[in-house]
C-alpha positions in Angstrom: 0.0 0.0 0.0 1.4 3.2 -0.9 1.9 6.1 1.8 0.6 8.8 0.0 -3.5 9.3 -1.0 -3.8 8.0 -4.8 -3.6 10.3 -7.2 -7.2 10.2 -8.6 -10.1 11.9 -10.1 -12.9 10.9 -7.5 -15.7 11.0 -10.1 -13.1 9.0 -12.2 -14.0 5.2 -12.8 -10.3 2.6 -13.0 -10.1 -0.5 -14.2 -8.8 -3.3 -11.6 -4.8 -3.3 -13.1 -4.6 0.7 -12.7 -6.2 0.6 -9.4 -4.5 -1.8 -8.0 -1.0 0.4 -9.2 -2.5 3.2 -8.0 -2.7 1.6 -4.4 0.4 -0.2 -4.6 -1.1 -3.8 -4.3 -1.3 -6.7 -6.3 -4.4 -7.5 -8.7 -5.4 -10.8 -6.2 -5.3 -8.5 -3.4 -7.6 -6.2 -4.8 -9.9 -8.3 -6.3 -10.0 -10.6 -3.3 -10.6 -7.6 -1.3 -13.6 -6.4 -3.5 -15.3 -9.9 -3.6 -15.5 -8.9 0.2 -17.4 -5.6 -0.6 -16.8 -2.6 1.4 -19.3 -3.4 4.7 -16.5 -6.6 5.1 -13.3 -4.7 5.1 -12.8 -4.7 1.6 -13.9 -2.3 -1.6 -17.0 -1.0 -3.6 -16.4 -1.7 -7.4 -18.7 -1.6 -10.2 -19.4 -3.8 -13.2 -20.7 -2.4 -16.6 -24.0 -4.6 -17.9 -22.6 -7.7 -20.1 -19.3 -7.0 -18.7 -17.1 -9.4 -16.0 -14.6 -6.9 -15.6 -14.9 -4.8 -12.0 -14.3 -0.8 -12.3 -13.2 1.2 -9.1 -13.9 4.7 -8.5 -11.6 7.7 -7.3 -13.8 8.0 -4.3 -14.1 4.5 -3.3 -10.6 4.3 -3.6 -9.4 7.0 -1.8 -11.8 5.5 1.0 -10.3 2.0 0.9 -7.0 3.4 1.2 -8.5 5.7 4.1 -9.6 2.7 5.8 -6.1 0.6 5.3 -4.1 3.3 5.8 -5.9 4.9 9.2 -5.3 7.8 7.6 
């Protein structure tokens, strides 16, 4: 996990590889953390209609790494 906030735009919507760079964790770790969902520790994500892929947003990542961070 990085130490500073994530550079992001928090209307802006990230696809799993960029957020997980933008946090400084691995891909598994982020998806395992958003099959958790946010009430369970973990993150909010959001997946387009005929789509598998999961999209983060700048605000619910700059709360995750809130959260992880204590910051």
């Amino acid at each position: 996990m990085v130490n500073e906030p994530p550079k992001v735009v928090p209307d802006g919507r990230y696809p799993i590889g960029q957020a997980a760079e933008l946090l400084g964790i691995g891909r598994t770790t982020l998806r395992r953390h958003a099959d958790r969902g946010p009430r369970n520790g973990g993150i909010a994500f959001t997946t387009p209609k005929g789509s598998t892929k999961k999209y983060f947003s700048g605000r619910d990542l700059l709360a995750y790494w809130r959260r992880r961070t204590g910051a």
